[in-house]
C-alpha positions, 0 to 999 in steps of 0.5 A: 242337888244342884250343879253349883256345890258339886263346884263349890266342893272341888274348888274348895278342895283343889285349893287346900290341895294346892296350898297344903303342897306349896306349905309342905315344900317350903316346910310348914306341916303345921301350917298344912294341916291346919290348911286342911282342917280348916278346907274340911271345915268349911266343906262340912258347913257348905254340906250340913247346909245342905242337909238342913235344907234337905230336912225343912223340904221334908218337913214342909212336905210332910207338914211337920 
């Protein structure tokens, strides 16, 4: 695993974080959530990435 997406995950996350509290604030919940989603998504991407990655290691290894 390396360093990096355990970095790319918490600015992605510090970022939603920071923008879904200044969109609460001033009144938008809607455009929050959909902040959240969307930080959600692109984590989930970055991850599923990684485990595709994972995968053809294995595959590779085992000569499938």
């Amino acid at each position: 695993m390396d360093v990096d997406l355990i970095f790319k995950i918490a600015a992605v996350g510090i970022l939603v974080a920071v923008l879904n509290i200044l969109l609460s604030r001033s009144g938008r919940d809607d455009q929050a959530l959909m902040t959240s989603i969307a930080g959600l998504v692109v984590v989930l991407v970055v991850v599923v990435r990684e485990i595709s990655s994972l995968f053809e290691l294995i595959r590779d290894l085992f000569g499938f």
